[in-house]
N, C-alpha and C positions, 0 to 999 in steps of 0.2 A: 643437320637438315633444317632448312628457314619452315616456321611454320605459314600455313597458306594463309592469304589475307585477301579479307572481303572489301569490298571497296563500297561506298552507301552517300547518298547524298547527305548532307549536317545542313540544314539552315538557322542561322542564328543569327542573337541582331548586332547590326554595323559598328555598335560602341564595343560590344561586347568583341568583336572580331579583332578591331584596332588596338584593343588592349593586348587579346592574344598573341597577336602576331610582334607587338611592341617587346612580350613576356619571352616568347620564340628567339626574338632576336638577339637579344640578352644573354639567352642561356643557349646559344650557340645553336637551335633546333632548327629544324623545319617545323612553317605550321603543321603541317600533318602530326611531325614527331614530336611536338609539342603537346598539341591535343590527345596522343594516345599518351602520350607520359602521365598525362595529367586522367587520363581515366585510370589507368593502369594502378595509380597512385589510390585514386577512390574506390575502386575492386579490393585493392589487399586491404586497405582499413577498414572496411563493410565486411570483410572476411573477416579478420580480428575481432571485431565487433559481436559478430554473428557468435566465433570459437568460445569468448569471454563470458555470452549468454547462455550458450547450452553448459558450459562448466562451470558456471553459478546457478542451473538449473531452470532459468528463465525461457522461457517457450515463445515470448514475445519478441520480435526482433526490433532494434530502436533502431531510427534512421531512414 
């Protein structure tokens, strides 16, 4: 079962878009698919990040 997706306006700036879409086309994506690749990608590391500080006992979260 596909999980449900919200759909949300992103404004960002114009250089910044041309790169993505340059980055997208590349690597075979849609911009969409690209852009969640790319959060998808900073969610698990920030998660790793988060696991690595509470099991060295750190309370503070970096990042």
């Amino acid at each position: 079962m596909m999980a449900e997706r919200k759909a949300f306006l992103l404004r960002v700036d114009a250089e910044l878009l041309k790169e993505l879409e340059a980055w997208a086309q590349q690597e075979l994506r849609s911009l969409n698919g690209q852009i969640e690749y790319l959060l998808r990608q900073a969610v698990q590391q920030r998660r790793r990040r988060l696991q690595q500080n509470r099991d060295a006992g750190s309370e503070r979260p970096t990042g």
